[in-house]
Structure formats: structure tokens, C-alpha cells
GUKOL-856830 format. One record per residue: x, y, z of N, C-alpha, C in turn; residue number from 1. Coordinates in steps of 0.001 Angstrom, whole numbers, plus 500000, padded with zeros to 6 digits. Layout:
BEGIN
node n.xx=X&n.yy=Y&n.zz=Z&ca.xx=X&ca.yy=Y&ca.zz=Z&c.xx=X&c.yy=Y&c.zz=Z&resi=NUM
...
This chain:
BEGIN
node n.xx=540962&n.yy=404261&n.zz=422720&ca.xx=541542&ca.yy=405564&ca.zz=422959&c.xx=541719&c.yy=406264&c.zz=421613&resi=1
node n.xx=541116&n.yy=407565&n.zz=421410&ca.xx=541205&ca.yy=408428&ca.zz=420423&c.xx=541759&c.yy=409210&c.zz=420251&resi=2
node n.xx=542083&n.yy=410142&n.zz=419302&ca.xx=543526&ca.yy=411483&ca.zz=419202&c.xx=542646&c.yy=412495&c.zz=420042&resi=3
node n.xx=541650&n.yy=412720&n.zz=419896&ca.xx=540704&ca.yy=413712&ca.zz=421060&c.xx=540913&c.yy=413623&c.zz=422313&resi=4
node n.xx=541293&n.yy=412667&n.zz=422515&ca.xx=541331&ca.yy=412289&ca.zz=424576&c.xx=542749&c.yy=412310&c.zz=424474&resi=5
node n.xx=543632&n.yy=411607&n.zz=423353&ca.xx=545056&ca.yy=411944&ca.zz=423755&c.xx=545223&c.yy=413449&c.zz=423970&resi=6
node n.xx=544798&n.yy=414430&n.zz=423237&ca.xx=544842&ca.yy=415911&ca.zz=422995&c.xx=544628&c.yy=416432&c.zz=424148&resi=7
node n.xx=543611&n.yy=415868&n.zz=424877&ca.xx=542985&ca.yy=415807&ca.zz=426354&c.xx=544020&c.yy=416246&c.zz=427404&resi=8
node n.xx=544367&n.yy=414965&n.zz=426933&ca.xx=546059&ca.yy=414791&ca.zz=428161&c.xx=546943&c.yy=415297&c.zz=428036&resi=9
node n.xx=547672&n.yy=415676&n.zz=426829&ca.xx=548519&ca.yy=416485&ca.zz=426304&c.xx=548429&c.yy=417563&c.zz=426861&resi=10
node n.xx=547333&n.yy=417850&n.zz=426573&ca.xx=547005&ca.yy=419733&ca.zz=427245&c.xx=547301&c.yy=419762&c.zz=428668&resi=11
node n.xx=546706&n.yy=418944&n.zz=429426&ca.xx=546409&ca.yy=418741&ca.zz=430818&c.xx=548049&c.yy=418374&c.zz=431111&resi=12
node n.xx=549026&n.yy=418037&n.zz=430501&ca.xx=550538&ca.yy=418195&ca.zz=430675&c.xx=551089&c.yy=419256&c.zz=430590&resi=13
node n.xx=550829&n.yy=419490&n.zz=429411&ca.xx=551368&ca.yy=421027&ca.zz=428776&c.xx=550789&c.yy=422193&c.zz=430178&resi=14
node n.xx=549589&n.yy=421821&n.zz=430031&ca.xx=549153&ca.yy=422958&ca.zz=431457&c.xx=549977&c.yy=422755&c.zz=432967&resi=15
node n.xx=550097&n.yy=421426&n.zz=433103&ca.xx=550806&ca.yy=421361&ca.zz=434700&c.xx=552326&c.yy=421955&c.zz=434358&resi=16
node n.xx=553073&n.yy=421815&n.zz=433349&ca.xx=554764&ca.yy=422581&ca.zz=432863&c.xx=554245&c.yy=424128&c.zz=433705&resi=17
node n.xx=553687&n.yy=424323&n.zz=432510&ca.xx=553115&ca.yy=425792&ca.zz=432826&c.xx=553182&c.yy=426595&c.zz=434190&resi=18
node n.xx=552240&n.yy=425265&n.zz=435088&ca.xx=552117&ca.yy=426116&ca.zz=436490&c.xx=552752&c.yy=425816&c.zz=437110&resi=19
node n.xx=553336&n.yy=424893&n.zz=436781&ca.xx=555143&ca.yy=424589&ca.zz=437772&c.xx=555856&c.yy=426072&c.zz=437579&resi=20
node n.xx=556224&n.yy=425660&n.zz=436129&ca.xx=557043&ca.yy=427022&ca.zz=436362&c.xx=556940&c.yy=428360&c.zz=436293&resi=21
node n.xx=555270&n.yy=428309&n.zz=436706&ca.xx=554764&ca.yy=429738&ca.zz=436824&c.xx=554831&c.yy=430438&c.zz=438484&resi=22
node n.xx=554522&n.yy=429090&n.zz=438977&ca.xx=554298&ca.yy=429290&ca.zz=440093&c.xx=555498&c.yy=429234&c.zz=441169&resi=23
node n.xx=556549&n.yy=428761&n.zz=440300&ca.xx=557833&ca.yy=428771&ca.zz=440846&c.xx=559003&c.yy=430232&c.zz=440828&resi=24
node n.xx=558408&n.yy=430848&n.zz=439350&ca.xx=558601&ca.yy=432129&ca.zz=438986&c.xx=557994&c.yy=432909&c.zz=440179&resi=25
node n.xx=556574&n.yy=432648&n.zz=440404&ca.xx=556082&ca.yy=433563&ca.zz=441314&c.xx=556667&c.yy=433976&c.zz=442754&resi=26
node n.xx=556873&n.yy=432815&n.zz=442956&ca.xx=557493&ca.yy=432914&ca.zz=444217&c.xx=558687&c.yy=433716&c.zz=444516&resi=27
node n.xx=559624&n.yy=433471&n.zz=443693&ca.xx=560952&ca.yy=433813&ca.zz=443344&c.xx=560378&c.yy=435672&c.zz=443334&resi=28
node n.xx=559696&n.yy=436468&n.zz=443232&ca.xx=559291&ca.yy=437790&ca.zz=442792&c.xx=560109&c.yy=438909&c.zz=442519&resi=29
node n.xx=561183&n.yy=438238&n.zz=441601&ca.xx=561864&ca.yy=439190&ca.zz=440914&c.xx=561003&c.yy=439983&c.zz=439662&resi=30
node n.xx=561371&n.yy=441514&n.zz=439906&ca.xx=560154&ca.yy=442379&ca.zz=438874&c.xx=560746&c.yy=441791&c.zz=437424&resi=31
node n.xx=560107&n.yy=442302&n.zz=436440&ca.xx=560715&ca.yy=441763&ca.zz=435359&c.xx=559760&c.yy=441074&c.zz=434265&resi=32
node n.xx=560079&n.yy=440793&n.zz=433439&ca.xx=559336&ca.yy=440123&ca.zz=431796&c.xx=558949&c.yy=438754&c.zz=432764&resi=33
node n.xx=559920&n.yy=438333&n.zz=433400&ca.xx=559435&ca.yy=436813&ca.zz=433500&c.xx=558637&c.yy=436721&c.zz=434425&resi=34
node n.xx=558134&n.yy=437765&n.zz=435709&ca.xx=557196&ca.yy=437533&ca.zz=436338&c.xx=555676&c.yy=437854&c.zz=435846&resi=35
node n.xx=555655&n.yy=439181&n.zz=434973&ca.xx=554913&ca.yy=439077&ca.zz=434246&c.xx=554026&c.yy=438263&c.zz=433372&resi=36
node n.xx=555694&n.yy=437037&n.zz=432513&ca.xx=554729&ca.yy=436062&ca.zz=431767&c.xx=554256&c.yy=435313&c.zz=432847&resi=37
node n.xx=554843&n.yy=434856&n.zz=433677&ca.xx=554050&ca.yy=433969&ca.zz=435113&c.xx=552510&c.yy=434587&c.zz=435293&resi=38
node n.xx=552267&n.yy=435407&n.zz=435302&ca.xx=551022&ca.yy=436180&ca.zz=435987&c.xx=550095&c.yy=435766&c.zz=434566&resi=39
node n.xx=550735&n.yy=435944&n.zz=433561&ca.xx=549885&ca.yy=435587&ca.zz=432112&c.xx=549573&c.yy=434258&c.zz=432194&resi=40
node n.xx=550581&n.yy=433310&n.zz=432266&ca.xx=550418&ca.yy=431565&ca.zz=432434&c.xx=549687&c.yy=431062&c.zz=433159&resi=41
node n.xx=549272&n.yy=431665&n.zz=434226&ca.xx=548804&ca.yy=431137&ca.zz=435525&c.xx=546861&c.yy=431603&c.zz=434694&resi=42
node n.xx=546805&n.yy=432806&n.zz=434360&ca.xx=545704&ca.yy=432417&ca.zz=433749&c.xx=545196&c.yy=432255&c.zz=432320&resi=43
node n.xx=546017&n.yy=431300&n.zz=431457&ca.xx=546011&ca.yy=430869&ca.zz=430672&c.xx=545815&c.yy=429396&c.zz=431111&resi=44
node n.xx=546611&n.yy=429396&n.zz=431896&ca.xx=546546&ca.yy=427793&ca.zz=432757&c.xx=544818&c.yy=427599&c.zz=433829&resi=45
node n.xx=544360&n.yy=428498&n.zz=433974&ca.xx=543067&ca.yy=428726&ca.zz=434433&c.xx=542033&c.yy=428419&c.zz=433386&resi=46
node n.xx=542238&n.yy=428840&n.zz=432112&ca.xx=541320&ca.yy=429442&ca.zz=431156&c.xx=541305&c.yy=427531&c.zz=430326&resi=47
node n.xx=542450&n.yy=427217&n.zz=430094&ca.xx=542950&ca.yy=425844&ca.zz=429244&c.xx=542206&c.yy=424898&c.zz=430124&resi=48
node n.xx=542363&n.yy=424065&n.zz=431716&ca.xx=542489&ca.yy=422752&ca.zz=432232&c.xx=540986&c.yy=422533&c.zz=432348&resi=49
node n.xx=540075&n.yy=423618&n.zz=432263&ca.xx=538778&ca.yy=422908&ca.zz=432287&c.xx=538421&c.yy=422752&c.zz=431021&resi=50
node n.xx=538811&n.yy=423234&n.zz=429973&ca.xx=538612&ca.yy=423058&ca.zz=428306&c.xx=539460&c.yy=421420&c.zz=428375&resi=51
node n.xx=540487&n.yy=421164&n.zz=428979&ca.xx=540884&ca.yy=419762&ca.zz=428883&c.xx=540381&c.yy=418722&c.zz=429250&resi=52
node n.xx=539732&n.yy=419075&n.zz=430794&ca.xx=538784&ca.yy=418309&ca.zz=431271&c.xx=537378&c.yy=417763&c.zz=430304&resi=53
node n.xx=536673&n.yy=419062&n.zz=430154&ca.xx=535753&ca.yy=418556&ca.zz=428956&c.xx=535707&c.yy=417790&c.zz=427875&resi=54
node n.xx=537365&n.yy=418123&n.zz=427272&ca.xx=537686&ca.yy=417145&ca.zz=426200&c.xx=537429&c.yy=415516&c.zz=426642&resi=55
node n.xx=538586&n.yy=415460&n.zz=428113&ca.xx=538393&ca.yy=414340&ca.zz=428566&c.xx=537367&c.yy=413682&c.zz=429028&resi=56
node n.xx=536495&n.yy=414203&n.zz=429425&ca.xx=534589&ca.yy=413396&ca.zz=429289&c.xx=534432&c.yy=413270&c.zz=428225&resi=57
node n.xx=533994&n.yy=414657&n.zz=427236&ca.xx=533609&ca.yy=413745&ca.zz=426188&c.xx=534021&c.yy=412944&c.zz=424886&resi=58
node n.xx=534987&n.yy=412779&n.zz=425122&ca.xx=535700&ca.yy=411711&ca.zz=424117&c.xx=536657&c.yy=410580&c.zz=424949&resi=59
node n.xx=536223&n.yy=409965&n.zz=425943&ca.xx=536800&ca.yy=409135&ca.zz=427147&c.xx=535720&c.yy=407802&c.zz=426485&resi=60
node n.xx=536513&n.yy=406910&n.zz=426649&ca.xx=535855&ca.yy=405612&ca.zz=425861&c.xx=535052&c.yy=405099&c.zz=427272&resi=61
């Protein structure tokens, strides 16, 4: 196991925080800064988990 595939996973954590509490924001649909950043996270969290995935193929022992 290498710091590349740990980085892998890390992200792929860091990304599920994200859409927890993006998607928990969402729901909730109070107007406001924080639904906004939700709407940003959710595709940031789109844009990141397949860049993690890739990591995780190619640097997966």
C-alpha cells in the first residue's frame, strides 16, 4: 500500500463528509449561504469521486 492509494481513500472520505452534509442541507431547503454551498459540494463531490476512483486503480497493489 502506497501514499497514492492512501490519497485515494482519503478523498473518497473527504467526498462522502461532503455529500452527507450536502445532501442533508438540501433537504432541509432553507434559502441562504448554506444551501448554496450544498448545491456547490454536491458538484464538487461529482467532479472529485471519479478522480479518486482512478487514483484507486491505478496505484492499487
Amino acid at each position: 500500500m502506497n501514499v497514492q492509494m492512501w490519497a485515494g481513500v482519503f478523498g473518497l472520505v473527504v467526498c462522502a463528509i461532503f455529500a452527507f452534509t450536502s445532501i442533508r442541507e438540501l433537504r432541509r431547503n432553507v434559502p441562504g449561504h448554506a444551501l448554496n454551498a450544498a448545491k456547490i459540494h454536491i458538484g464538487m463531490v461529482a467532479l472529485f469521486v471519479p478522480f479518486c476512483i482512478w487514483i484507486l486503480i491505478a496505484y492499487a497493489p
